[in-house]
C-alpha positions as CSV (number, residue, x, y, z in Angstrom):
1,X,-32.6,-160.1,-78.8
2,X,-33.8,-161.2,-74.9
3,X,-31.8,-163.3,-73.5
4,X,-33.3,-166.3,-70.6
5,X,-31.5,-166.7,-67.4
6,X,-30.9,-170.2,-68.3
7,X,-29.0,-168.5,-71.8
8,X,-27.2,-166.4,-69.6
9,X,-25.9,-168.7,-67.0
10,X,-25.0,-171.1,-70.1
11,X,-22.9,-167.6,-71.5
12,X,-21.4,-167.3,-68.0
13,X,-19.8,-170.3,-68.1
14,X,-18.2,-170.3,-71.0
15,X,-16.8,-167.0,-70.9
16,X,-15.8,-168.1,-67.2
17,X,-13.3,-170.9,-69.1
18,X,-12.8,-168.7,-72.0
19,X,-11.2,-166.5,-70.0
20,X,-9.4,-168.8,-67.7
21,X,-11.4,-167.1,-64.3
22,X,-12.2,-169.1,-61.1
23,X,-15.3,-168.7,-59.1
24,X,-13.4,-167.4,-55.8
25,X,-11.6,-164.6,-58.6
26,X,-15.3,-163.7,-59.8
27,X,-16.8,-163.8,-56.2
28,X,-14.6,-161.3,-55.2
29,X,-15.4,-158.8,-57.9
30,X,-18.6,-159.4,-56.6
31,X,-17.7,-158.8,-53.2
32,X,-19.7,-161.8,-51.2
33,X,-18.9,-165.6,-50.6
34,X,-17.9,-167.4,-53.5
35,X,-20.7,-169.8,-52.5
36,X,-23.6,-167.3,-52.8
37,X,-21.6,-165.4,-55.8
38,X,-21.4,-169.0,-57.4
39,X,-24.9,-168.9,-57.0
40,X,-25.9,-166.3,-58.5
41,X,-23.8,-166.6,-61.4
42,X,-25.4,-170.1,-62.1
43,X,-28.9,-168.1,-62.1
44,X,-30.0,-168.7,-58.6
45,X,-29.4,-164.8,-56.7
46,X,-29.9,-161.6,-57.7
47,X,-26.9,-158.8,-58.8
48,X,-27.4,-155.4,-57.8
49,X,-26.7,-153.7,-60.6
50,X,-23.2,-152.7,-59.6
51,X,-22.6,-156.4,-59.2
52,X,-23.9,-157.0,-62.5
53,X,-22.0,-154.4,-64.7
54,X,-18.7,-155.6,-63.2
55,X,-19.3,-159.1,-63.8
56,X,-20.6,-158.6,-67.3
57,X,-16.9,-156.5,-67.8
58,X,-15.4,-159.4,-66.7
59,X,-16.5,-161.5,-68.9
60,X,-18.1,-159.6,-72.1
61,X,-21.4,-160.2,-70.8
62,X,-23.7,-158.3,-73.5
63,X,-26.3,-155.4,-72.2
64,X,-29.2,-158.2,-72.2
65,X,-27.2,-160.6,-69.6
66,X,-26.2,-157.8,-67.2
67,X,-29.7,-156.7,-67.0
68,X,-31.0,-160.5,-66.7
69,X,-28.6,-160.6,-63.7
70,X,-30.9,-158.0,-61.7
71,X,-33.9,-160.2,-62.3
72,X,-35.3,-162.2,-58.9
73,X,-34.7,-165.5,-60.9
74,X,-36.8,-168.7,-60.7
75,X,-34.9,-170.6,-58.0
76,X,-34.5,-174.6,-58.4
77,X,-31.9,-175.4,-61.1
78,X,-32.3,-179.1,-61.5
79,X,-34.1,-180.0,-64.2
80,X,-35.4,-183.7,-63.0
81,X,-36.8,-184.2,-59.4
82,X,-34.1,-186.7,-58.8
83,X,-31.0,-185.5,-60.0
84,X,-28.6,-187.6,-62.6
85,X,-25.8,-185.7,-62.4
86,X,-23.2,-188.1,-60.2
87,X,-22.1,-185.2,-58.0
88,X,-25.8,-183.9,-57.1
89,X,-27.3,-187.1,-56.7
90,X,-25.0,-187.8,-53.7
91,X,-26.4,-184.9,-51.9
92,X,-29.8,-186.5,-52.7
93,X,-28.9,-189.8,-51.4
94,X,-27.6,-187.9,-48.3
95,X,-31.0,-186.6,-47.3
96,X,-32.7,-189.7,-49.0
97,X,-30.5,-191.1,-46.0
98,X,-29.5,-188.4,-43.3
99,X,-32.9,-186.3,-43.7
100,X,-35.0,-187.9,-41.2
101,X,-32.0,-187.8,-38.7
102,X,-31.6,-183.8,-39.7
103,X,-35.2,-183.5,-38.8
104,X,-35.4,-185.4,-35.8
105,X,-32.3,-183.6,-33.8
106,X,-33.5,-180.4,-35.3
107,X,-36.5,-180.9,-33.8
108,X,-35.5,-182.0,-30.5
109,X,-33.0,-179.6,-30.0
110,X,-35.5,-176.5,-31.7
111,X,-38.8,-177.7,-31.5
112,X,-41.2,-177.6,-34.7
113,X,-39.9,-175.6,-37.4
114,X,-37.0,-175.2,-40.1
115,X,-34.3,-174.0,-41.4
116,X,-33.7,-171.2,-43.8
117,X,-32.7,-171.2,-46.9
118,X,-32.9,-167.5,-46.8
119,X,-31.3,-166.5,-43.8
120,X,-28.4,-168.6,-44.6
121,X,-24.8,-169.4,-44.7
122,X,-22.4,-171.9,-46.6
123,X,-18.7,-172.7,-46.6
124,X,-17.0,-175.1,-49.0
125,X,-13.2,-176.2,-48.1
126,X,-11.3,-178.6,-49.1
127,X,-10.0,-180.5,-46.3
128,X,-6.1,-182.4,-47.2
129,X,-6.3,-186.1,-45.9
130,X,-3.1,-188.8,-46.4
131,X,-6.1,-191.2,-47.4
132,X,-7.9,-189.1,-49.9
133,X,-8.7,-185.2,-49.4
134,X,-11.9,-184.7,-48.3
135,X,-14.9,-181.9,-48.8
136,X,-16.0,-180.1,-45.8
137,X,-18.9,-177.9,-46.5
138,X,-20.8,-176.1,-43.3
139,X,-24.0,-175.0,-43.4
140,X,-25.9,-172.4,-41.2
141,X,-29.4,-171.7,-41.5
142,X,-31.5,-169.3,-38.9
143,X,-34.3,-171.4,-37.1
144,X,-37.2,-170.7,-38.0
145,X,-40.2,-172.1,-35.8
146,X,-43.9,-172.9,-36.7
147,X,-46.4,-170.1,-35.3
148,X,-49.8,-171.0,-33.9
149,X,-52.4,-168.5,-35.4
């Protein structure tokens, strides 16, 4: 039987709480970030197939799930254009609010272009506040500008 990278990601996460693992314990198996290595393990990278094997050890993954790790998956998880998920639809509302403001210091301080998505970088820490702790997470995207053709 096939497996879908949406059955394997939903496999992933159980045997992730079956067996009482954390992201940061299975990013380092993995040897990258546990942001990217989060990532991929909710169906949004590819595993070499190194990566893949000792991952599916880890967590029992059968033959069909390692080998649906090495797939180049269909990126975009959500499955609504606007999220309801309480936790994603903040980061909506922040560019529904802050994305214009992104875009126009971008712009000023780059010129006309973006930033990756690609060639990118992500922290997540958790910062300890007396009035509530707070998340910090830092994002670093390469510039990439427009050419004229």
């Amino acid at each position: 039987m096939e497996m879908t990278r949406d059955e394997v990601t939903e496999l992933i996460v159980l045997q992730k709480q079956k067996k009482q693992l954390t992201w940061p314990q299975l990013a380092d198996a993995i040897g990258h970030s546990k942001e990217w290595s989060t990532a991929a393990l909710l169906g949004q990278m590819t595993l070499t197939e190194q990566q893949a094997k000792t991952v599916g050890e880890m967590l029992d993954l059968p033959e069909e799930a390692v080998a649906q790790l090495q797939v180049v998956p269909y990126k975009g998880s959500l499955p609504t254009s606007v999220p309801t998920d309480p936790l994603i639809y903040r980061f909506y509302e922040l560019i529904n609010v802050y994305g214009t403001t992104f875009k126009a210091l971008i712009h000023e301080e780059f010129g006309d272009g973006i930033m990756s998505a690609i060639d990118f970088n992500m922290d997540l820490q958790r910062e300890e506040d007396p009035k509530g702790d707070r998340v910090s997470i830092t994002m670093s995207g390469k510039f990439l500008p427009y050419k004229t053709y």
